[in-house]
PyMOL Python script that loads the backbone (N, CA, C, O; Angstrom):
from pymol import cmd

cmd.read_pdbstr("""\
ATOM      1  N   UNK A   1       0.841  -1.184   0.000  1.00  0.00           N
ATOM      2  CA  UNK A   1       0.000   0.000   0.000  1.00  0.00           C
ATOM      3  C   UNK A   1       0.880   1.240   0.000  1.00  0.00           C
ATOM      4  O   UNK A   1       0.874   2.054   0.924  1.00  0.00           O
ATOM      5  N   UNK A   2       1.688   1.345  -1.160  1.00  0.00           N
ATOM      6  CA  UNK A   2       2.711   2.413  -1.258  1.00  0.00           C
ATOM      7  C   UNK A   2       1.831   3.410  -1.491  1.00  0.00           C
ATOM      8  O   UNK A   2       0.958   3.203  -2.333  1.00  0.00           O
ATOM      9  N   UNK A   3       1.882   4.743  -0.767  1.00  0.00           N
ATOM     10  CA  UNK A   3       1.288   6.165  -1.271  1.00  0.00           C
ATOM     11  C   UNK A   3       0.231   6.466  -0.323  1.00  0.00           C
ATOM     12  O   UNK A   3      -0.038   7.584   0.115  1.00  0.00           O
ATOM     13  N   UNK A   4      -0.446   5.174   0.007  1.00  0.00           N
ATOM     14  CA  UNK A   4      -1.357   5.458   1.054  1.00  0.00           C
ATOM     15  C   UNK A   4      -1.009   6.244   2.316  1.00  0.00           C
ATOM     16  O   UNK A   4      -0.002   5.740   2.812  1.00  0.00           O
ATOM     17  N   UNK A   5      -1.503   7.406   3.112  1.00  0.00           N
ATOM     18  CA  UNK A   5      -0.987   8.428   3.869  1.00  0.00           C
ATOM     19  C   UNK A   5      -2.611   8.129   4.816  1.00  0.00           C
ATOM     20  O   UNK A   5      -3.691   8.006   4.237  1.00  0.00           O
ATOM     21  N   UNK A   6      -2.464   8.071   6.092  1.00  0.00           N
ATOM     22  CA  UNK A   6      -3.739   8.132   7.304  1.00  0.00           C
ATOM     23  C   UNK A   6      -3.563   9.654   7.745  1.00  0.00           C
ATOM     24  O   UNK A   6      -2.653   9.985   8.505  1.00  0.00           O
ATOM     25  N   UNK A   7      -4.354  10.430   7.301  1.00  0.00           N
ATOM     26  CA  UNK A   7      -4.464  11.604   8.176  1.00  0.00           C
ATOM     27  C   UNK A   7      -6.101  11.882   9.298  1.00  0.00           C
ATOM     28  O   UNK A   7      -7.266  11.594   9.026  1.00  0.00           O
ATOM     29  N   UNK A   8      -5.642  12.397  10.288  1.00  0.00           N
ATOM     30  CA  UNK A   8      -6.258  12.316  11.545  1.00  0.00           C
ATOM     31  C   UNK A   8      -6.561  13.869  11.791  1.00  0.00           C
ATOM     32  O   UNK A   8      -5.704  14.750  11.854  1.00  0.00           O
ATOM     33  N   UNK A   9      -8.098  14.054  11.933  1.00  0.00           N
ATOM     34  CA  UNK A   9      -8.350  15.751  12.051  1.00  0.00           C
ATOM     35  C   UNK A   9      -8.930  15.986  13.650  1.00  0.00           C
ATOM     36  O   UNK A   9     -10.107  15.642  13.765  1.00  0.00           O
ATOM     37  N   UNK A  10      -8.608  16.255  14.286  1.00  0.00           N
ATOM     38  CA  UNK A  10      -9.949  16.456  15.225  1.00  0.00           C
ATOM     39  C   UNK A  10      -9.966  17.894  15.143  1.00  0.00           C
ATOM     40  O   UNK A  10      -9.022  18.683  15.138  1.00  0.00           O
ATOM     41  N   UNK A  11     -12.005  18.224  15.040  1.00  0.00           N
ATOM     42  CA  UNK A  11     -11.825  19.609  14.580  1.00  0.00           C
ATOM     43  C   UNK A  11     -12.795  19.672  16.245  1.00  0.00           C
ATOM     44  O   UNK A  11     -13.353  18.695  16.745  1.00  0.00           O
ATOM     45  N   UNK A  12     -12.770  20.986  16.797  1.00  0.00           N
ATOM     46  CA  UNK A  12     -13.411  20.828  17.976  1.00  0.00           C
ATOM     47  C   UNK A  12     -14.140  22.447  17.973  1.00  0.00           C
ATOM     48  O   UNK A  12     -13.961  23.268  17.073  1.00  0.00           O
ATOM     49  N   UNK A  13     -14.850  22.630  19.000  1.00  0.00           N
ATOM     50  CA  UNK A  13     -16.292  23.515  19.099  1.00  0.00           C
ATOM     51  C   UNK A  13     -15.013  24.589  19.015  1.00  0.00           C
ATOM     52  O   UNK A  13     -13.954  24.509  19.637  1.00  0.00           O
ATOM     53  N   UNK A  14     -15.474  25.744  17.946  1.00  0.00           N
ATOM     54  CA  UNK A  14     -14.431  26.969  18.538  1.00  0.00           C
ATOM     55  C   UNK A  14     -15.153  28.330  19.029  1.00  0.00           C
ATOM     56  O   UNK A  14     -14.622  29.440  19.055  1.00  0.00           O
ATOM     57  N   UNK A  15     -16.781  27.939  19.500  1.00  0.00           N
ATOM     58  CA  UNK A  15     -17.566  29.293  19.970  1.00  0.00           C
ATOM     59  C   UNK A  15     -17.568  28.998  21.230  1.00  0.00           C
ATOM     60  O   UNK A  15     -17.531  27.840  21.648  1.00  0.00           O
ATOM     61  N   UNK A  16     -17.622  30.248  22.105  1.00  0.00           N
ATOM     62  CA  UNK A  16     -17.556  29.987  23.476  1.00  0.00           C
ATOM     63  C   UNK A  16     -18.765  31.378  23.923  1.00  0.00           C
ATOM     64  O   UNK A  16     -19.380  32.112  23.149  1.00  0.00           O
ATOM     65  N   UNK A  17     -18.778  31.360  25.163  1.00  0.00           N
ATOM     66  CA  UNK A  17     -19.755  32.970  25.655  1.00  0.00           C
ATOM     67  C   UNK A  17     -18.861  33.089  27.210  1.00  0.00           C
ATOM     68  O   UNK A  17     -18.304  32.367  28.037  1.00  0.00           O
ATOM     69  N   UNK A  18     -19.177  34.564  26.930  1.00  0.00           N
ATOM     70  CA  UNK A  18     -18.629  35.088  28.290  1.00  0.00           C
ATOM     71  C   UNK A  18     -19.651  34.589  29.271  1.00  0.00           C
ATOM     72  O   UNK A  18     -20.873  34.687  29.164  1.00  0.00           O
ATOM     73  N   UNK A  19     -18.893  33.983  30.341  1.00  0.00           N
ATOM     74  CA  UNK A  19     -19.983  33.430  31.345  1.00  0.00           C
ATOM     75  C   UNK A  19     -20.827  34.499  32.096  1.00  0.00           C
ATOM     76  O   UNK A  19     -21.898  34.250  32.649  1.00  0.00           O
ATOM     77  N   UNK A  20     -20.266  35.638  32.056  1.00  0.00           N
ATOM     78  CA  UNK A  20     -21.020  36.903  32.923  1.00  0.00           C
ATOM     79  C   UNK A  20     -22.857  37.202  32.298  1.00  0.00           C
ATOM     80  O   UNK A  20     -23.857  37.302  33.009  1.00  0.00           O
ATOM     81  N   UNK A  21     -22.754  37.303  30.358  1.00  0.00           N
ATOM     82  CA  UNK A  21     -23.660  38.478  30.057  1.00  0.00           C
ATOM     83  C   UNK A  21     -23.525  37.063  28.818  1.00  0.00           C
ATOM     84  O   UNK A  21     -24.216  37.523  27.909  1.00  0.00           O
ATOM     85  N   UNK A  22     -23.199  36.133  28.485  1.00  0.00           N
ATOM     86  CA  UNK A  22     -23.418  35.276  27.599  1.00  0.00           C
ATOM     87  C   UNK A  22     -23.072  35.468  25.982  1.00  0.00           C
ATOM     88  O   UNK A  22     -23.419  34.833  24.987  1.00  0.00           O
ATOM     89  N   UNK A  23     -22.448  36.330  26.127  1.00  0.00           N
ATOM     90  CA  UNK A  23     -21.888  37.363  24.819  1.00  0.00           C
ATOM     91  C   UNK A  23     -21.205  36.171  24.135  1.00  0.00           C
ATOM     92  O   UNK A  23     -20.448  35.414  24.742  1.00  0.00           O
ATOM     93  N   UNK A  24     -21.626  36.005  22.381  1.00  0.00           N
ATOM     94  CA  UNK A  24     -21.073  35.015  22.065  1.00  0.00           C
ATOM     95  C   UNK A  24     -19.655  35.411  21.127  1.00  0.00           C
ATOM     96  O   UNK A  24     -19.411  36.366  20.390  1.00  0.00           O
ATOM     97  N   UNK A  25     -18.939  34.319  21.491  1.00  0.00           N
ATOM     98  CA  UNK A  25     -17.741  34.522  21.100  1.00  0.00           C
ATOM     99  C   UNK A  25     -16.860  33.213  19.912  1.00  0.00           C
ATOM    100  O   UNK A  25     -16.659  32.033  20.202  1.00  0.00           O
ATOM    101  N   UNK A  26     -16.543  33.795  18.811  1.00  0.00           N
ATOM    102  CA  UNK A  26     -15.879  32.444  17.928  1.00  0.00           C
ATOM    103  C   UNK A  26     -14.256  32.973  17.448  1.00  0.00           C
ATOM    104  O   UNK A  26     -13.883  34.071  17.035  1.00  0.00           O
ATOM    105  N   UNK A  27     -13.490  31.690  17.697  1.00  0.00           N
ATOM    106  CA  UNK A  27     -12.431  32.053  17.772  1.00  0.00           C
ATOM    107  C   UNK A  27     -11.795  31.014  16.117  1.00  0.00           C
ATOM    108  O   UNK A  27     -11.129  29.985  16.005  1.00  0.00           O
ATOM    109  N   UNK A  28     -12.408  31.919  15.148  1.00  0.00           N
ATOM    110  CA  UNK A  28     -12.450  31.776  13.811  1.00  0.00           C
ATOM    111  C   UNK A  28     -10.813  31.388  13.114  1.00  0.00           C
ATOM    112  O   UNK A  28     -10.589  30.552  12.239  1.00  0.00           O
ATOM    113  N   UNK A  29      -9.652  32.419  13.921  1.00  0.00           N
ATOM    114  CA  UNK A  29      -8.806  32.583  12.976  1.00  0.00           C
ATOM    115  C   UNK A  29      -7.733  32.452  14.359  1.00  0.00           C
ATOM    116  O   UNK A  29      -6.850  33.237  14.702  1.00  0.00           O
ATOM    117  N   UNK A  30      -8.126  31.279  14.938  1.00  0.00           N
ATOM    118  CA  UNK A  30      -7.856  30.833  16.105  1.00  0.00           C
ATOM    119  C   UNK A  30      -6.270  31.909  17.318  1.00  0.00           C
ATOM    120  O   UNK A  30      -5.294  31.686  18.034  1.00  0.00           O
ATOM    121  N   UNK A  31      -6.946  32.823  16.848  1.00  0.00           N
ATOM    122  CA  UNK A  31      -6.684  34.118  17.759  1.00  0.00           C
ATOM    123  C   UNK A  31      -6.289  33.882  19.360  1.00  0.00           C
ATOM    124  O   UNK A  31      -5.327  34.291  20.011  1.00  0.00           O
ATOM    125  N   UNK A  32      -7.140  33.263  19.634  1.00  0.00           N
ATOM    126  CA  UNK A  32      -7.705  32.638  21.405  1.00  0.00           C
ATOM    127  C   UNK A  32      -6.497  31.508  21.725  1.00  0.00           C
ATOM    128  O   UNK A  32      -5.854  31.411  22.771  1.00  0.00           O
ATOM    129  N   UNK A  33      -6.367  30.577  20.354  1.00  0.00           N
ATOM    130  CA  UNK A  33      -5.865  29.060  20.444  1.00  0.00           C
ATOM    131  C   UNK A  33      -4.436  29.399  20.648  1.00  0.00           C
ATOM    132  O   UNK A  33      -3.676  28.771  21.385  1.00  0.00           O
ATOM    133  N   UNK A  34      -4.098  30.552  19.863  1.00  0.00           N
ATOM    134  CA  UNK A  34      -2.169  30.612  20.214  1.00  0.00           C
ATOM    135  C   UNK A  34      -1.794  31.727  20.999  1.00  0.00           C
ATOM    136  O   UNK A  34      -0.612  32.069  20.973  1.00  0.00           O
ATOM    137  N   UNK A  35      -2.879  32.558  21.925  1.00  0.00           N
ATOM    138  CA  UNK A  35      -2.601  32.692  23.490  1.00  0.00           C
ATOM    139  C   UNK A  35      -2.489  32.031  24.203  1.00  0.00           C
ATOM    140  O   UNK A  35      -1.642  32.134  25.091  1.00  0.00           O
ATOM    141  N   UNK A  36      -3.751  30.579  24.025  1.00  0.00           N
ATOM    142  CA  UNK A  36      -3.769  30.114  24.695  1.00  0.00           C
ATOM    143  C   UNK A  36      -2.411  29.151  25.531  1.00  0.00           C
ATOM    144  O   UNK A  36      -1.992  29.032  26.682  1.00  0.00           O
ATOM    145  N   UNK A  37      -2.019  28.508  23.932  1.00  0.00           N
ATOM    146  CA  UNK A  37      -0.736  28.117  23.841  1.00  0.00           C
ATOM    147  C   UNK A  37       0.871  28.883  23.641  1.00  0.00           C
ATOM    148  O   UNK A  37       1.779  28.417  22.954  1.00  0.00           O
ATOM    149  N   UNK A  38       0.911  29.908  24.277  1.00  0.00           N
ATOM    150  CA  UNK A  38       1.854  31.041  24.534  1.00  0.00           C
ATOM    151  C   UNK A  38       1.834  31.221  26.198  1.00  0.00           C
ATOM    152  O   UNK A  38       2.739  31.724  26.864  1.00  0.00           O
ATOM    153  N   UNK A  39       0.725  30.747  26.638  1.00  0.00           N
ATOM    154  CA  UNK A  39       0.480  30.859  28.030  1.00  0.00           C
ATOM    155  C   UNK A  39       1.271  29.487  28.894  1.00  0.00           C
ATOM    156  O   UNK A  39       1.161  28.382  28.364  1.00  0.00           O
ATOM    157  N   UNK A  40       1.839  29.569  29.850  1.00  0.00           N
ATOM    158  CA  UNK A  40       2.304  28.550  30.668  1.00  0.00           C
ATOM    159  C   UNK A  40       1.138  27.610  31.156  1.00  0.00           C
ATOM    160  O   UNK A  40       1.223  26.382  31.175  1.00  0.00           O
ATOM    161  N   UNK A  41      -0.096  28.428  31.597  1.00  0.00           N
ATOM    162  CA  UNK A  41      -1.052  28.073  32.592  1.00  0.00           C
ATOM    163  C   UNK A  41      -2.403  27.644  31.438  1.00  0.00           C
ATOM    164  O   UNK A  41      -3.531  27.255  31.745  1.00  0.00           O
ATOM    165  N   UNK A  42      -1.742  27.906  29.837  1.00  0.00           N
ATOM    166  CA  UNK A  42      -2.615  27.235  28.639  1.00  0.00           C
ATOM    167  C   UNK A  42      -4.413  27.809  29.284  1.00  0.00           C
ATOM    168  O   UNK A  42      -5.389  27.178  29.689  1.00  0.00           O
ATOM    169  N   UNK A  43      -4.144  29.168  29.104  1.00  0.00           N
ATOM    170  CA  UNK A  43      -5.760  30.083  29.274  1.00  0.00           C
ATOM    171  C   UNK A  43      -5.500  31.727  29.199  1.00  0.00           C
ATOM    172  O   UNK A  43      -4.675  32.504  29.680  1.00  0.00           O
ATOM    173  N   UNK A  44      -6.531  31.811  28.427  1.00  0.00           N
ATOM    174  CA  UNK A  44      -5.932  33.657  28.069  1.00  0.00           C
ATOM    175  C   UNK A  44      -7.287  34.355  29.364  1.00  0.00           C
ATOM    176  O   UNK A  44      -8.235  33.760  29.877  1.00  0.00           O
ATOM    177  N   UNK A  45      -6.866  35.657  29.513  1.00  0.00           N
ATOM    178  CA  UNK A  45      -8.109  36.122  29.492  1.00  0.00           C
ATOM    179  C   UNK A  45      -8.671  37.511  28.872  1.00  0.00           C
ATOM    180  O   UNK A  45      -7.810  38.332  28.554  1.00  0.00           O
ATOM    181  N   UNK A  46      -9.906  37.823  28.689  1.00  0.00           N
ATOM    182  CA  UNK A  46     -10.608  38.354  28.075  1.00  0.00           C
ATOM    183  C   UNK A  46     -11.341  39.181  28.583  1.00  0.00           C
ATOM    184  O   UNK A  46     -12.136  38.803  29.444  1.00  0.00           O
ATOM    185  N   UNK A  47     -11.268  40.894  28.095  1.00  0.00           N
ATOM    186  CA  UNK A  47     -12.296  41.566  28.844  1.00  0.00           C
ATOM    187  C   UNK A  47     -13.399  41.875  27.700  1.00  0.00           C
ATOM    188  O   UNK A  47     -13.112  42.525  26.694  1.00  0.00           O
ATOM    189  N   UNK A  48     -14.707  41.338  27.953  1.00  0.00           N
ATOM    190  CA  UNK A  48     -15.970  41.352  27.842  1.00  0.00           C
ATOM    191  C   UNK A  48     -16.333  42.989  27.242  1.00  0.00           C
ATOM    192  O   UNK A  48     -15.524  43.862  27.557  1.00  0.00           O
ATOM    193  N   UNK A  49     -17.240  43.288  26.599  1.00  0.00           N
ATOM    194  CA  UNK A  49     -18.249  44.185  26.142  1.00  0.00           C
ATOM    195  C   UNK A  49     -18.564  44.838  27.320  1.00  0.00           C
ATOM    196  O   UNK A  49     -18.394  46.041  27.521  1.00  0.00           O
ATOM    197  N   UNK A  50     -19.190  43.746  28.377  1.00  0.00           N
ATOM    198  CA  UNK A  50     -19.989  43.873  29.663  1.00  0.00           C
ATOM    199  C   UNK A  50     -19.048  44.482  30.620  1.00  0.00           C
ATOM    200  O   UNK A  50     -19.449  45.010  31.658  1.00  0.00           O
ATOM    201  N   UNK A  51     -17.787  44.420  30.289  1.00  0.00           N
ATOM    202  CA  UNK A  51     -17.272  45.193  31.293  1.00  0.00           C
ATOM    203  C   UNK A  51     -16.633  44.202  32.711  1.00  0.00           C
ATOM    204  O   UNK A  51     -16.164  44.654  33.756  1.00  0.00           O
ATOM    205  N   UNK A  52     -16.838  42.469  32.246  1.00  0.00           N
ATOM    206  CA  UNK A  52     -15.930  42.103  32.969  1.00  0.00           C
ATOM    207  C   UNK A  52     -15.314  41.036  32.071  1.00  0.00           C
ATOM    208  O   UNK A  52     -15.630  40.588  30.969  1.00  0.00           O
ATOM    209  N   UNK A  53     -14.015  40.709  33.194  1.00  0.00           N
ATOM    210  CA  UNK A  53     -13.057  39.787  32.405  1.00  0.00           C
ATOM    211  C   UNK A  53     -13.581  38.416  33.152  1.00  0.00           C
ATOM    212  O   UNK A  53     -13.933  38.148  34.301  1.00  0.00           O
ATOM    213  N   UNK A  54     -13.440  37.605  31.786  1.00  0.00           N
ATOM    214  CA  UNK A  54     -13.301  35.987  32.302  1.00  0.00           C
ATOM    215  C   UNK A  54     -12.033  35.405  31.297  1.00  0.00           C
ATOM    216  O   UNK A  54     -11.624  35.979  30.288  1.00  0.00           O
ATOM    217  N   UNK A  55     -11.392  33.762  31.999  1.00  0.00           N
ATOM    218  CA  UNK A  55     -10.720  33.492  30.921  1.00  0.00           C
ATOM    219  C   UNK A  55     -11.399  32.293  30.363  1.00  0.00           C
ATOM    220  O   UNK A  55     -12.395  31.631  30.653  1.00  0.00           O
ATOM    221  N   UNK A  56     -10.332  32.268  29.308  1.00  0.00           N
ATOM    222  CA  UNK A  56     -10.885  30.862  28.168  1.00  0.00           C
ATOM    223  C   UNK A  56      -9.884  30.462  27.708  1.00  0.00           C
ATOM    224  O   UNK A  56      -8.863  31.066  27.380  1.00  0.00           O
ATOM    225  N   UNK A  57     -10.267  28.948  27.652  1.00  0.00           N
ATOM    226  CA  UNK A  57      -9.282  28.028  27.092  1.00  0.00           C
ATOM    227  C   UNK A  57     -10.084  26.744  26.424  1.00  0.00           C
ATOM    228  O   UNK A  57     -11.311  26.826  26.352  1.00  0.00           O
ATOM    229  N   UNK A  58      -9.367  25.474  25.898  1.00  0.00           N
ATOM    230  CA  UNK A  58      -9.741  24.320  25.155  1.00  0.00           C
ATOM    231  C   UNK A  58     -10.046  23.210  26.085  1.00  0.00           C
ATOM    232  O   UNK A  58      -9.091  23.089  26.852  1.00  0.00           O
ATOM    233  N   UNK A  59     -10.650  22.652  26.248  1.00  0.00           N
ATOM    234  CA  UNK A  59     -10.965  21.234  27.047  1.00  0.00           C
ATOM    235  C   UNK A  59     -10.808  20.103  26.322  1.00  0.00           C
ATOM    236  O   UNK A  59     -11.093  20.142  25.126  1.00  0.00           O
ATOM    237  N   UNK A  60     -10.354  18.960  26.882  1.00  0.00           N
ATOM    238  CA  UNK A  60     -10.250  18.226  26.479  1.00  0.00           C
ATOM    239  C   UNK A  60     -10.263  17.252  24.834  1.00  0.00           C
ATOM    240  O   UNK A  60      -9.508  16.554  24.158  1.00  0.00           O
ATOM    241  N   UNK A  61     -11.691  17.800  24.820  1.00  0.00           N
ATOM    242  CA  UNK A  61     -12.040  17.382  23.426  1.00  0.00           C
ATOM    243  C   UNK A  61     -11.154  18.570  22.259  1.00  0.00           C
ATOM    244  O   UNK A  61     -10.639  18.285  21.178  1.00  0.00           O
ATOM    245  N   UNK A  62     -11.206  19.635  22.795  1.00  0.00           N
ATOM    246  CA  UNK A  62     -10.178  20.612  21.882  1.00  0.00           C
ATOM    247  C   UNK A  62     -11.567  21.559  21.284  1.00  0.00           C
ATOM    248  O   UNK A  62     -11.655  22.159  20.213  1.00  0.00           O
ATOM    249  N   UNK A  63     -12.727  21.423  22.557  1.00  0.00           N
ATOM    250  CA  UNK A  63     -13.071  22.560  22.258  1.00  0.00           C
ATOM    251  C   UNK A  63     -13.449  24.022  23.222  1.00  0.00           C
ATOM    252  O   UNK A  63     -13.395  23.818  24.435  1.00  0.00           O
ATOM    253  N   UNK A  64     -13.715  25.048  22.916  1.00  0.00           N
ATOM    254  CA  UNK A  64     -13.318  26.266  23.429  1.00  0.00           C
ATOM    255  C   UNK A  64     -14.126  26.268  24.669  1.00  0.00           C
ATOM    256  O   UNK A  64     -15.222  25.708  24.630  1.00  0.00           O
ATOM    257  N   UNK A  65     -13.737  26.809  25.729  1.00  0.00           N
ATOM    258  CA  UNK A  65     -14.647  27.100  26.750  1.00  0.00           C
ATOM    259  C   UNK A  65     -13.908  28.513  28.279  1.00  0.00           C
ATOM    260  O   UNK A  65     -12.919  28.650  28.999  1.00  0.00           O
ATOM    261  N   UNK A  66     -15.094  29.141  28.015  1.00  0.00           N
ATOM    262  CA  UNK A  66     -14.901  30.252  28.865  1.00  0.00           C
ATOM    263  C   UNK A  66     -15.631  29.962  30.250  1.00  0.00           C
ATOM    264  O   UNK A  66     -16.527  29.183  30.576  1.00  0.00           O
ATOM    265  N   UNK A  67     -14.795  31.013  31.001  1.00  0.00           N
ATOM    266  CA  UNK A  67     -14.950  30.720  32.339  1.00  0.00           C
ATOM    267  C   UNK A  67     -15.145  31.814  33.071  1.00  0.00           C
ATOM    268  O   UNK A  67     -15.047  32.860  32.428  1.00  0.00           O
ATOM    269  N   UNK A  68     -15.435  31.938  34.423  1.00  0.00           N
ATOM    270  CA  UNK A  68     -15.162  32.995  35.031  1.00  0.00           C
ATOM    271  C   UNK A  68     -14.177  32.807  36.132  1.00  0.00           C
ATOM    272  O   UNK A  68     -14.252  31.812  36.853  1.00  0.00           O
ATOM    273  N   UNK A  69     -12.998  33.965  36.347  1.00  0.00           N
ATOM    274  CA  UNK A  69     -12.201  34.356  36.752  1.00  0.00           C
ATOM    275  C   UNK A  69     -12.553  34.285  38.519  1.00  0.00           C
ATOM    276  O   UNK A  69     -13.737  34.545  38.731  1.00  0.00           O
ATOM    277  N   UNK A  70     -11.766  33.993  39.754  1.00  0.00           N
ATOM    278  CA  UNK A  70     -12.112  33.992  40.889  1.00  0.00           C
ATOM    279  C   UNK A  70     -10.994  35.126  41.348  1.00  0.00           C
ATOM    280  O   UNK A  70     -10.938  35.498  42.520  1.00  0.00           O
TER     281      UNK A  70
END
""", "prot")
cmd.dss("prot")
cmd.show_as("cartoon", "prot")
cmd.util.cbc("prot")
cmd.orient("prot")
């Protein structure tokens, strides 16, 4: 099976919402994904429309999820 090549995609959720005011958020041109991964602690955070910050990062499956900040 010369030429034959297995490629493997996992594509995962990339919309998330600010947990405060539910503001939806898509991280299209994965903007979010290489803070995320620039970060030690692998989570950016984000200040909101609403006027507060939460952060966000990828779970498991590799898809996006926001949080709120303590």
């Amino acid at each position: 099976m010369e030429g034959i090549r297995i490629i493997h995609m996992s594509i995962g959720d990339i919309d998330f919402k600010c947990p405060h005011c539910m503001e939806r958020y898509i991280d299209e041109n994965d903007v979010f994904l290489k803070k995320c991964n620039r970060n030690k602690s692998h989570y950016t955070k984000i200040k909101c429309e609403c006027g507060e910050t939460f952060g966000m990062t990828f779970d498991y499956k590799g898809n996006a999820v926001g949080f709120e900040l303590k």
